[in-house]
PAZAPA-4460 file (N, C-alpha, C; in steps of 0.05 Angstrom, whole numbers, plus 32768, in hexadecimal, padded with zeros to 4 digits):
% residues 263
    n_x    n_y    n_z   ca_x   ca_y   ca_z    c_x    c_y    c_z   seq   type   mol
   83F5   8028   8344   83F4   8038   832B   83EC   8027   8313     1      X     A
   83F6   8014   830E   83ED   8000   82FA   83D4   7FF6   82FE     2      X     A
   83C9   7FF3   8315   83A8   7FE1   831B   839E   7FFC   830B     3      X     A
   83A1   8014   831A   8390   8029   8307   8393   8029   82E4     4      X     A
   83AB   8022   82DE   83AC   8028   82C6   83A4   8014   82B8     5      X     A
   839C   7FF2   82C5   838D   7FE1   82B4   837B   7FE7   82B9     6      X     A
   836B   7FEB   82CF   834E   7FFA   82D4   8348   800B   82BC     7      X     A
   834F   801E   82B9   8353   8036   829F   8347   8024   8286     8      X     A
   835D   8017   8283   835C   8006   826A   834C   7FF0   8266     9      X     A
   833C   7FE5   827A   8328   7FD3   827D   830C   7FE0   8277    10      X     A
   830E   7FF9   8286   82F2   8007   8286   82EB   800E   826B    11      X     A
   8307   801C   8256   830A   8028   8239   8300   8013   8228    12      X     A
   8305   7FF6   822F   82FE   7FDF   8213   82E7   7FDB   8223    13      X     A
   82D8   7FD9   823D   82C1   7FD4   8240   82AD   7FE8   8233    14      X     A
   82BB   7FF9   8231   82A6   800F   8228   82A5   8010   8201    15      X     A
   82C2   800F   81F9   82BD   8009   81DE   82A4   7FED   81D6    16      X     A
   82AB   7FDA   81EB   829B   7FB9   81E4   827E   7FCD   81EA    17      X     A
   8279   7FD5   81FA   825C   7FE0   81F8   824E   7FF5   81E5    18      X     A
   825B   7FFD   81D8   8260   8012   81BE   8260   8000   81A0    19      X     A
   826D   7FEE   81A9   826A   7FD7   818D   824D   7FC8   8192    20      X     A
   8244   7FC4   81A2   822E   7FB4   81AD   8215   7FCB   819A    21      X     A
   8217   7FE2   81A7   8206   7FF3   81A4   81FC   7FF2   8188    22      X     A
   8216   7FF8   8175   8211   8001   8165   820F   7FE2   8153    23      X     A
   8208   7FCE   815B   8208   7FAE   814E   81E4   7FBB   8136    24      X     A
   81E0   7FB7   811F   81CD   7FBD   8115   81B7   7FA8   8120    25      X     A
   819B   7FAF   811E   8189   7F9D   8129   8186   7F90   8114    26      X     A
   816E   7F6E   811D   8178   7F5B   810A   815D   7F6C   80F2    27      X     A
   8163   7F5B   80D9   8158   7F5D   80C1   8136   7F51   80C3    28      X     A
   811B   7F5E   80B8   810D   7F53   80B4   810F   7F31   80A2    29      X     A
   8127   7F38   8099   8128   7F23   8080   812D   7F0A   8093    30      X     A
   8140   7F17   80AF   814C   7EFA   80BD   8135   7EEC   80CE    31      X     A
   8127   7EFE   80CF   810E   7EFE   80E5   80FB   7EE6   80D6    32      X     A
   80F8   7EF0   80C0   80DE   7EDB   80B0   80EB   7EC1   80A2    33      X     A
   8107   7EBD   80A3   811B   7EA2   809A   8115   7E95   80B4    34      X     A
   8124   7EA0   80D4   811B   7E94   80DC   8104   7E89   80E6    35      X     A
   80F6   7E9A   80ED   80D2   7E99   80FB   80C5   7E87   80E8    36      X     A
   80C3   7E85   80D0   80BA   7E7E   80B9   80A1   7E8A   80B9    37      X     A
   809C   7EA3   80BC   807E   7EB1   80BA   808B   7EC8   80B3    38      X     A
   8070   7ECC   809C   8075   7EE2   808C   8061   7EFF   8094    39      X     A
   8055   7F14   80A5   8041   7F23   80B3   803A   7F39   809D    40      X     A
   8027   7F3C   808F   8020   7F41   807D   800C   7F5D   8081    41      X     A
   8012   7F72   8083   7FF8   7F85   8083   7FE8   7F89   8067    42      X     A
   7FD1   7F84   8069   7FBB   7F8E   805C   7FA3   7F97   8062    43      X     A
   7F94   7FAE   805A   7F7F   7FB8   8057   7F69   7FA2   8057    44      X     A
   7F6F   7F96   803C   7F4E   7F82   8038   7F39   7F89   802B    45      X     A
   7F36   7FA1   801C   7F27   7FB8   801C   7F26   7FC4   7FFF    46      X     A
   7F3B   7FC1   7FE6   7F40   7FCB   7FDA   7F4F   7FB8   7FC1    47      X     A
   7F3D   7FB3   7FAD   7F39   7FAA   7F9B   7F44   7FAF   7F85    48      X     A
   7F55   7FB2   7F70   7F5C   7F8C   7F6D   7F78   7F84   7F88    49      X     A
   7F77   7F8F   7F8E   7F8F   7F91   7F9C   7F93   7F7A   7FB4    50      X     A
   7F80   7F84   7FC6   7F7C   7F73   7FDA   7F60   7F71   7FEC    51      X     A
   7F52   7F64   7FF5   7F35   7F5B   7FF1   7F38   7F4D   8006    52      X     A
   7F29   7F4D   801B   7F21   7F34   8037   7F01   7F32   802D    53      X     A
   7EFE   7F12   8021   7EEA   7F05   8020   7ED3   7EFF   8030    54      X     A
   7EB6   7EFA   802D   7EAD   7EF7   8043   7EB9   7EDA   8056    55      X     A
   7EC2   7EC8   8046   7EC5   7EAD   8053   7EE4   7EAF   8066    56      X     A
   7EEE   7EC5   8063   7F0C   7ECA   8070   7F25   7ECC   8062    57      X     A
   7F28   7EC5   804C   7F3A   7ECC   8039   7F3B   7EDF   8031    58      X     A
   7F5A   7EED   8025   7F5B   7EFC   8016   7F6A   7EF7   7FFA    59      X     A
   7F5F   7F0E   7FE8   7F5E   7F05   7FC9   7F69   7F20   7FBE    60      X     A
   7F7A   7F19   7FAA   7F8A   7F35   7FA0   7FA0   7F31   7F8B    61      X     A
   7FA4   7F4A   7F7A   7FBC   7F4C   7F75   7FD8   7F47   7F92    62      X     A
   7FD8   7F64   7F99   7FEC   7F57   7FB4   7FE7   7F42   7FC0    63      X     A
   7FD2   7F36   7FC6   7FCC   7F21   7FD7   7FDA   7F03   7FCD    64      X     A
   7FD6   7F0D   7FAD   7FEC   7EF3   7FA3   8003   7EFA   7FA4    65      X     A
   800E   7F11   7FA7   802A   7F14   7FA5   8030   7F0C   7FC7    66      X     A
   8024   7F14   7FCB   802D   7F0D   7FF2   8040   7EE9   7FF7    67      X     A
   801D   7EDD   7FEA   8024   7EC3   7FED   8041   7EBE   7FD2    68      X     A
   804C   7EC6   7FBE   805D   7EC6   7FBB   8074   7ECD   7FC3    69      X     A
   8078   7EDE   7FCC   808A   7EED   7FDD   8092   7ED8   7FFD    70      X     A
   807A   7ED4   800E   807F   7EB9   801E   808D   7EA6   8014    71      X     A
   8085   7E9D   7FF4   808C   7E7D   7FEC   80B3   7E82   7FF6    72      X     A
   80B7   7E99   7FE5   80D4   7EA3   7FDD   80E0   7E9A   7FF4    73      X     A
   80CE   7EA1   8010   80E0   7EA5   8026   80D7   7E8F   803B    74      X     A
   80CA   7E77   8027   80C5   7E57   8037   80C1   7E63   8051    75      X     A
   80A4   7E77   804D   809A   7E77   8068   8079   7E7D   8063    76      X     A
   8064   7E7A   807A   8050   7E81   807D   8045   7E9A   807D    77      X     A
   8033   7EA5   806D   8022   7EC5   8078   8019   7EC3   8091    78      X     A
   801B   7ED6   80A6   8007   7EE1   80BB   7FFF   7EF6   80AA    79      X     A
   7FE4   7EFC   80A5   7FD2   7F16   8092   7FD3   7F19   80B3    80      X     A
   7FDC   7F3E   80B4   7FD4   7F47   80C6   7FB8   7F63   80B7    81      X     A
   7FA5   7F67   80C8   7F8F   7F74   80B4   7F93   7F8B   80BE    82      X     A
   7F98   7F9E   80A9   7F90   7FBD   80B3   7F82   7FD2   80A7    83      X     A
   7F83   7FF1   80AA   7F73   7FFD   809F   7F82   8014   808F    84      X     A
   7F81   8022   807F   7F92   8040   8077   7F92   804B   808D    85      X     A
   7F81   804A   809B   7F8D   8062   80B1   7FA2   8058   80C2    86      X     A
   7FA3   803D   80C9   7FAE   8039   80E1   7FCB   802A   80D4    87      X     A
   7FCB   8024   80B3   7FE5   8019   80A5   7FFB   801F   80AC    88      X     A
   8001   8042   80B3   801C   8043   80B7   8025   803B   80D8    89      X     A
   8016   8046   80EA   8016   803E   8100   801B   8026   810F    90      X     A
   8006   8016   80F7   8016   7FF6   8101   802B   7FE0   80F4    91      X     A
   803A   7FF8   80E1   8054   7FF7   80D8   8062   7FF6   80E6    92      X     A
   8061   800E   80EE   8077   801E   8105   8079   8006   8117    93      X     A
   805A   7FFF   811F   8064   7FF3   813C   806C   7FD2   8136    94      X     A
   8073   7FCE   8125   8081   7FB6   811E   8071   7F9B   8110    95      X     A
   8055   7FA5   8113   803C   7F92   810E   8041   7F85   80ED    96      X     A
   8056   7F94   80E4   8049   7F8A   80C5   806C   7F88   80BF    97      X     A
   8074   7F6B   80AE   8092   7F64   80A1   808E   7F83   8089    98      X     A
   8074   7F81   8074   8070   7F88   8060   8053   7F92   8063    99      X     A
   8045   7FA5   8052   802F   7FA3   804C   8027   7FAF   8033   100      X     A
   801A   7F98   8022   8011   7F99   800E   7FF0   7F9D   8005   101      X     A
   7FE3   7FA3   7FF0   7FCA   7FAC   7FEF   7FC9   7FCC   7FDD   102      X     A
   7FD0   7FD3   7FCB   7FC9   7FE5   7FB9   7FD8   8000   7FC5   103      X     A
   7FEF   8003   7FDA   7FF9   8016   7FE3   8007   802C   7FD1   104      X     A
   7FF9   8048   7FDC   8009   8059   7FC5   8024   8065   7FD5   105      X     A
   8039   8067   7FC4   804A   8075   7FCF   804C   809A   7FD1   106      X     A
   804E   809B   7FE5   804B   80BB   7FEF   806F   80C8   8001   107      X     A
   8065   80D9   7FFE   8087   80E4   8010   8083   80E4   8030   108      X     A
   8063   80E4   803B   8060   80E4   8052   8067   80C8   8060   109      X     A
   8052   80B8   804B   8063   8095   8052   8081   8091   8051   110      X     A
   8090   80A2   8041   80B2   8096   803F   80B8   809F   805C   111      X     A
   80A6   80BA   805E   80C1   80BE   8079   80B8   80AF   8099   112      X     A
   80A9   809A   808F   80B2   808C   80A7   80AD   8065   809A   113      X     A
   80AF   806C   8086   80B8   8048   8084   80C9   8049   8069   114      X     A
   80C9   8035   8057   80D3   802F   8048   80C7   8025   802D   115      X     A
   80C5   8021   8019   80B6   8021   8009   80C8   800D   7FEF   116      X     A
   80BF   7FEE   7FE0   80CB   7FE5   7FD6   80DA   7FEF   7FB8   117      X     A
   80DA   7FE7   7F9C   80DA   7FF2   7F88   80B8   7FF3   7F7E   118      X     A
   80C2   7FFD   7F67   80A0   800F   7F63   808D   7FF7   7F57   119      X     A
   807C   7FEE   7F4E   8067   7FD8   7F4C   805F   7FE6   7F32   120      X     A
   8048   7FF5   7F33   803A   800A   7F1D   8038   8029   7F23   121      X     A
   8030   802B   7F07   802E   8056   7F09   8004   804D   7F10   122      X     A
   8006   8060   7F25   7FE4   805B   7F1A   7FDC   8076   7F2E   123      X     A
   7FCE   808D   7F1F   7FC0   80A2   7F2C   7FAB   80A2   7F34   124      X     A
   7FA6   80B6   7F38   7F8C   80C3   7F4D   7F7B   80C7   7F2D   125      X     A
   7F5D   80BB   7F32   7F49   80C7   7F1C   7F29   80C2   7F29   126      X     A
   7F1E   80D2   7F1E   7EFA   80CB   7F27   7EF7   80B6   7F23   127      X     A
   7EE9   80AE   7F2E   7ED0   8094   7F28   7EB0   80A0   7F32   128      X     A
   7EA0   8099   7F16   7E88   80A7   7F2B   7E6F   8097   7F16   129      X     A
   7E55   80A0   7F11   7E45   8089   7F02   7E46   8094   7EE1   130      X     A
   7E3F   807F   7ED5   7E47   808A   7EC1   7E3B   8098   7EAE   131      X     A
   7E21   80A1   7EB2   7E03   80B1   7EB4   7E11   80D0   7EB3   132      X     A
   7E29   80D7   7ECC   7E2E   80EA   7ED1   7E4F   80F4   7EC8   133      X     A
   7E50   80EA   7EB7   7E6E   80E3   7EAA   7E78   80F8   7EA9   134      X     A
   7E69   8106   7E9F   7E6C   8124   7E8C   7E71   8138   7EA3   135      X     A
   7E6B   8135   7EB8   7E62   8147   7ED3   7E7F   814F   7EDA   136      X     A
   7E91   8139   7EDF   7EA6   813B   7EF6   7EC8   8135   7EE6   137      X     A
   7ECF   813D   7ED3   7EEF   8137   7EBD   7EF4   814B   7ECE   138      X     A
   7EF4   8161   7ED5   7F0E   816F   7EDD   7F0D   8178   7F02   139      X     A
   7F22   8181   7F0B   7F23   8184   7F2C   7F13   819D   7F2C   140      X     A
   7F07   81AC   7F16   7EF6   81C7   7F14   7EDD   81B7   7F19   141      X     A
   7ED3   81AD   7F08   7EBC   819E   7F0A   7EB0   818F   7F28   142      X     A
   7EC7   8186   7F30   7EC2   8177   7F48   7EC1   8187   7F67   143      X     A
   7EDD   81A1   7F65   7EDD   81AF   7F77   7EC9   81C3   7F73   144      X     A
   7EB2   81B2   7F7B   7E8B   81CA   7F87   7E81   81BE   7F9D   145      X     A
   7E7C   81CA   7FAC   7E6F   81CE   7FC4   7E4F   81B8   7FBB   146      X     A
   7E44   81BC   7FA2   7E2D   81A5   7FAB   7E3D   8184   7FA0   147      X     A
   7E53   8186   7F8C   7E62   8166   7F90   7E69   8158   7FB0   148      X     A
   7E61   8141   7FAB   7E57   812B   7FC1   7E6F   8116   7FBE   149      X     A
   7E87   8118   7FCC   7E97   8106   7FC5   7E9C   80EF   7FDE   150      X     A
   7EAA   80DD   7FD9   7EA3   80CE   7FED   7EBE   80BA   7FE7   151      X     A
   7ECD   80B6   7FFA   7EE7   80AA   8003   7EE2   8096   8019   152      X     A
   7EF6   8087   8019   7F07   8079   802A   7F0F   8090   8044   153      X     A
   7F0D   8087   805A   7F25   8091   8073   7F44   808D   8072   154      X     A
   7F53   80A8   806F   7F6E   809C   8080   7F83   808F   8062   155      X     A
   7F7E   809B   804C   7F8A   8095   802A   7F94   80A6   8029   156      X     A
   7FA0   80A0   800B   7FA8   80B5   7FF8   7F8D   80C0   7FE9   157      X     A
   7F76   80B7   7FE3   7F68   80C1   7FDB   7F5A   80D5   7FEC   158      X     A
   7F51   80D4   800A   7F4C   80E8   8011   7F5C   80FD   801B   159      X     A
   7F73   8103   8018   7F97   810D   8013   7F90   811F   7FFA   160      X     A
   7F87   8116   7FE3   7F81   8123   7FCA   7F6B   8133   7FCF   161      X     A
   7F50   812B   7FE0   7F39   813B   7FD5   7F45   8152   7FED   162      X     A
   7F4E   8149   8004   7F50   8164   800E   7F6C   817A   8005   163      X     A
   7F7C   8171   7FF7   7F96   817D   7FE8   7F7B   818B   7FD1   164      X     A
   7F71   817E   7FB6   7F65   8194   7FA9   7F48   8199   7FA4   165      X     A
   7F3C   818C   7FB5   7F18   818D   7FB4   7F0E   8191   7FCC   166      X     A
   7F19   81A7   7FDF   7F10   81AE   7FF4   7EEE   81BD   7FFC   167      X     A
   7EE9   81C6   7FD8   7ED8   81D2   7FDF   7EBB   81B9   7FDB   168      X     A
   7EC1   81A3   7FD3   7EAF   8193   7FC7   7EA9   8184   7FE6   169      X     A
   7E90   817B   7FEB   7E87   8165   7FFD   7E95   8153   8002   170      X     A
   7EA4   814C   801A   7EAD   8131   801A   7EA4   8118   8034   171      X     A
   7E9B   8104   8030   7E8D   80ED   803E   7E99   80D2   8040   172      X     A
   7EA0   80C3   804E   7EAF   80A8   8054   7E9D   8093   805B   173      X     A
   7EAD   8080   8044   7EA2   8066   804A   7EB2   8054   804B   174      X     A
   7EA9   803A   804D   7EBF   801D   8054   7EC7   801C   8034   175      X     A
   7EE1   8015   802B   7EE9   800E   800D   7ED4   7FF4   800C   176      X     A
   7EC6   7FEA   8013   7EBC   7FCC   8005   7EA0   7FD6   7FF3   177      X     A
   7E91   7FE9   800C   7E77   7FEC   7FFB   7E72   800F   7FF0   178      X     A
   7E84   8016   7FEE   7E8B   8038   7FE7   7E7D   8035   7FC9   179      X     A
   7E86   802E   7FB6   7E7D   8027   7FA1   7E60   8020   7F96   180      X     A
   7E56   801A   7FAB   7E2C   8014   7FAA   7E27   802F   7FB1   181      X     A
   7E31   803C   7FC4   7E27   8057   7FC7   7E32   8066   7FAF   182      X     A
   7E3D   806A   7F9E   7E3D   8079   7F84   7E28   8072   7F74   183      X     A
   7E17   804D   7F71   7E0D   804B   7F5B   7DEA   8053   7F68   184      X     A
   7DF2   8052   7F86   7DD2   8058   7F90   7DCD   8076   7F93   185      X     A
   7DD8   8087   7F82   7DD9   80A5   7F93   7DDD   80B2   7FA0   186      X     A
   7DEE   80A8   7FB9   7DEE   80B6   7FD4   7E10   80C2   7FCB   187      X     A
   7E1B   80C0   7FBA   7E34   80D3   7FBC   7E39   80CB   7F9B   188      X     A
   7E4A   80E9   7F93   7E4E   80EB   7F73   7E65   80E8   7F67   189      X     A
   7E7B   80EA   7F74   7E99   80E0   7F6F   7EAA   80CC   7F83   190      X     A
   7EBE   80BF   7F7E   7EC7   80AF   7F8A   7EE8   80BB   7F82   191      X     A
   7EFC   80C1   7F8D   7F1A   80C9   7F7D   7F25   80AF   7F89   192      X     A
   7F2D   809C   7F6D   7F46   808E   7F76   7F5C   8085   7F5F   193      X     A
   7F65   8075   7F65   7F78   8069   7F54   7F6E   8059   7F3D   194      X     A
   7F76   805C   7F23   7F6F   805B   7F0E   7F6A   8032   7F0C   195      X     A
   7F7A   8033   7F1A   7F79   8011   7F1D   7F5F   800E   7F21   196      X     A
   7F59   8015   7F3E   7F3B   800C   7F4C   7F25   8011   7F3F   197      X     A
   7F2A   802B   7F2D   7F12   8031   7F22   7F0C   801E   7F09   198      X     A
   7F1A   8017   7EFD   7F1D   8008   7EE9   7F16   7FED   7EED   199      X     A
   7F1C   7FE4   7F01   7F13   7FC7   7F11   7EF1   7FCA   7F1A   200      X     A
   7EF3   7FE2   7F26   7ED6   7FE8   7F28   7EC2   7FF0   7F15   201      X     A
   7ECE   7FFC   7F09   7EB7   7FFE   7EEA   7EB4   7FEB   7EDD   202      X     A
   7EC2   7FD5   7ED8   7EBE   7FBE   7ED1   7EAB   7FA7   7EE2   203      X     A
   7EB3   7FAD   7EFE   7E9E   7F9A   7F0D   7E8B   7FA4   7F0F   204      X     A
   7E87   7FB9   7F10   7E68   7FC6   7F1E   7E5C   7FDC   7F04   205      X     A
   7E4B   7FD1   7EF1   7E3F   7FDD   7EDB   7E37   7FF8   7EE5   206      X     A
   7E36   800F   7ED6   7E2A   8024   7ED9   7E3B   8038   7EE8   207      X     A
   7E56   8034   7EEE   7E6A   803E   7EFE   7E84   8044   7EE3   208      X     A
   7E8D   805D   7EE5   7E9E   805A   7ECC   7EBA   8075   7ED7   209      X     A
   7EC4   8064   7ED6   7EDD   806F   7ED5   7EEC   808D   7EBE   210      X     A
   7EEF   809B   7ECA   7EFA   80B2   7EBE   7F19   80BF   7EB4   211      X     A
   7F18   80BC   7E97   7F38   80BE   7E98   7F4C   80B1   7EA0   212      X     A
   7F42   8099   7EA5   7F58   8081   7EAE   7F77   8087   7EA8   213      X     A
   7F7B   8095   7E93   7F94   8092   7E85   7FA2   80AC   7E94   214      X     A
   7F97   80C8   7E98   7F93   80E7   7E99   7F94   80E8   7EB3   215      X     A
   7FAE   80DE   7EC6   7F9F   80E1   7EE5   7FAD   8100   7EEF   216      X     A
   7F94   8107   7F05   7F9A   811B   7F15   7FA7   811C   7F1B   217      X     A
   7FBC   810E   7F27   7FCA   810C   7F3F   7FE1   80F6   7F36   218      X     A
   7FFE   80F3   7F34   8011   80DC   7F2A   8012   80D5   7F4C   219      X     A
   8008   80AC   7F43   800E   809F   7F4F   8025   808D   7F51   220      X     A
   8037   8080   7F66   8038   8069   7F60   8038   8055   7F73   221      X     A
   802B   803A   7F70   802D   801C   7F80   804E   8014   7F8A   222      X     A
   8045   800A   7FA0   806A   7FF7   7FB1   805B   7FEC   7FC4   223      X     A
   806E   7FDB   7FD5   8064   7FD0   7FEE   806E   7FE2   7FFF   224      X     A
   8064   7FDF   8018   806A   7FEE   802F   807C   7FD6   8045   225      X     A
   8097   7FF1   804C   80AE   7FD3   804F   80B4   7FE5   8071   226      X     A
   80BA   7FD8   8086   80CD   7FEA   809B   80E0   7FF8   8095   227      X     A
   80DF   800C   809A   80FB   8025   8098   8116   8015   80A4   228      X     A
   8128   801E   8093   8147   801C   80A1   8148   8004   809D   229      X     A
   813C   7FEE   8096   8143   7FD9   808B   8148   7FD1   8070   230      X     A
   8169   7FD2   806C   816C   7FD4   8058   8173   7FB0   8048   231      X     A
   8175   7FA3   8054   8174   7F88   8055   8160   7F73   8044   232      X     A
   8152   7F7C   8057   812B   7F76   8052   8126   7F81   8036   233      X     A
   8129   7F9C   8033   8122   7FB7   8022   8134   7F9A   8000   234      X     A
   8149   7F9D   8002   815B   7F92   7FEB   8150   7F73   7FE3   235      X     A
   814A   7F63   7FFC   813C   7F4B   7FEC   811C   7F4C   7FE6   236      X     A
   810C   7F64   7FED   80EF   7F66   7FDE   80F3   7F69   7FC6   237      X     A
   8108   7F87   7FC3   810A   7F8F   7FAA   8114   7F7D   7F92   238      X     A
   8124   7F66   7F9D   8131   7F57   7F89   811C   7F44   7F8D   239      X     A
   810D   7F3B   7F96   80F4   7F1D   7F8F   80EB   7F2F   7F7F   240      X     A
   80DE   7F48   7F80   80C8   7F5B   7F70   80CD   7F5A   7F55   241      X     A
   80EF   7F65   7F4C   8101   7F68   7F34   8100   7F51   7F2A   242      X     A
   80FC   7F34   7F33   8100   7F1C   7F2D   80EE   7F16   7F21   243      X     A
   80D0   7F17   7F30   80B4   7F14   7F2C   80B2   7F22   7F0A   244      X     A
   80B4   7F3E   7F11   80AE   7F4F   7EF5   80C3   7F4A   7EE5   245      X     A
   80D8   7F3D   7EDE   80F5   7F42   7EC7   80DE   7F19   7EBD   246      X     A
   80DB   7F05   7ECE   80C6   7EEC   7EBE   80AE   7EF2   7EBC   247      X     A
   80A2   7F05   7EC5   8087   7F08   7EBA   8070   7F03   7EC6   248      X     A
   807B   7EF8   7EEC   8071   7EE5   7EF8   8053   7F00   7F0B   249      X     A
   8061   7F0E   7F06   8058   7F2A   7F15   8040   7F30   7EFB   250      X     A
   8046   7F33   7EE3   802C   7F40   7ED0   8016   7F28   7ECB   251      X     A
   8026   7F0D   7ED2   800D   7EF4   7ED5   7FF7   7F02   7EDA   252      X     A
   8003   7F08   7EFE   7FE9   7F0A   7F19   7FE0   7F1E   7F18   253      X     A
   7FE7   7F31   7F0A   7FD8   7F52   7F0B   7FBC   7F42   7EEB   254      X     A
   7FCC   7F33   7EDB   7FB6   7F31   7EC2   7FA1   7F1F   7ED1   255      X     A
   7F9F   7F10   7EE5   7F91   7F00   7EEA   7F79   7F14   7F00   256      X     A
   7F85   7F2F   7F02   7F6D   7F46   7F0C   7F63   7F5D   7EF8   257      X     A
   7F77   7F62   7EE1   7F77   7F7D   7ED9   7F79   7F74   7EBA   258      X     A
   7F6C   7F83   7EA4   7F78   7F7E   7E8D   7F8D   7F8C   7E8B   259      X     A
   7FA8   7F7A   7E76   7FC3   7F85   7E79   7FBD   7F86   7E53   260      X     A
   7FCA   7F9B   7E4F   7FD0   7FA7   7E33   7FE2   7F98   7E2B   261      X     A
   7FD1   7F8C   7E10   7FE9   7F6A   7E00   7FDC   7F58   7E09   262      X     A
   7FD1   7F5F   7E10   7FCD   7F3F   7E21   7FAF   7F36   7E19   263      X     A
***
């Protein structure tokens, strides 16, 4: 009678010890890149000022400098892992990326399956188109017609917007690097993006002009893209980020792409 009744009671704490085991939280991205000392970085490459893959192999950016700051923090190396808008959240999920940085907008479809740091900038949805045709395309009336020629990125928030309110207008895809020559050569008449890009781009590429910069369609806003349920990870981005912006160290590297007001 007693063998049974420690039996009983052996089986009860084996099974609690496997119940504590279970429920042990998995480790922290944060523990992962202290120890490994590699930091796995998703970016596009693609999308300017933001983040840019060079012809010679580098990449160049606002985020791209924050990346390598963000590593220093955590006395470890970048792995740039390279990806695309379409395939960003996917190779979140599957573990490919610590972080991924590169001009990401925050959306409710991205929260519900990752995590998203504190907010970076407000920056909306606005035309970009040549600036010959300025007058043509200020409002989503103007733009939503069947002979407007618009022309996006794959797999964004911008083509998320033209099909949410310009369904009836043309829409055509190209690579973000050379999308922008096809506006100034004719072959497409609007471009919808973020007031940033366009502004970066009307500045680099004469004859391209940005619309309403200030007036956006659509409220945006910038973060990094972090793993879900990691709340660990999630608390020391947000506090390097808070750190960066409360010295100033953060409006440096955006002025060294963007003109900053005061400055």
């Amino acid at each position: 009678m007693k063998s049974l009744k420690y039996s009983a009671i052996a089986t009860l704490l084996c099974g609690l010890s496997n119940m504590a085991l279970a429920e042990e939280p998995a480790a922290s991205h944060l523990d992962k890149v202290l120890q490994g000392g590699q930091l796995a970085v998703c970016t596009t490459g693609d999308y300017k000022p933001y983040t840019f893959l060079r012809e010679d192999g580098e990449y160049e950016g606002i985020d791209i400098e924050m990346a390598r700051s963000l590593a220093q923090s955590l006395g470890a190396k970048i792995q740039w892992v390279p990806t695309t808008w379409k395939t960003l959240m996917p190779d979140m999920i599957a573990g490919k990326c610590d972080i991924a940085m590169g001009g990401i907008s925050v959306t409710l479809e991205r929260q519900k399956k990752a995590f998203f740091s504190n907010m970076l900038d407000i920056d909306g949805k606005i035309p970009l188109t040549r600036c010959e045709d300025h007058a043509l395309y200020q409002t989503i009336e103007q733009i939503n017609q069947p002979s407007v020629r618009l022309i996006e990125p794959a797999g964004g928030t911008n083509e998320a917007f033209v099909h949410a309110y310009l369904p009836k207008a043309q829409l055509a895809f190209h690579d973000n690097k050379t999308i922008f020559q096809q506006l100034l050569d004719k072959k497409a008449d609007v471009m919808i993006t973020d007031s940033s890009e366009a502004l970066y781009q009307q500045k680099r590429m004469p004859g391209l002009c940005a619309i309403n910069p200030a007036q956006y369609m659509q409220y945006g806003e910038k973060a990094y893209l972090l793993p879900r349920d990691d709340a660990t990870w999630k608390g020391f981005v947000d506090q390097w980020l808070h750190l960066n912006k409360a010295t100033g160290a953060y409006q440096t590297v955006v002025g060294h792409w963007l003109a900053v007001p005061g400055q």
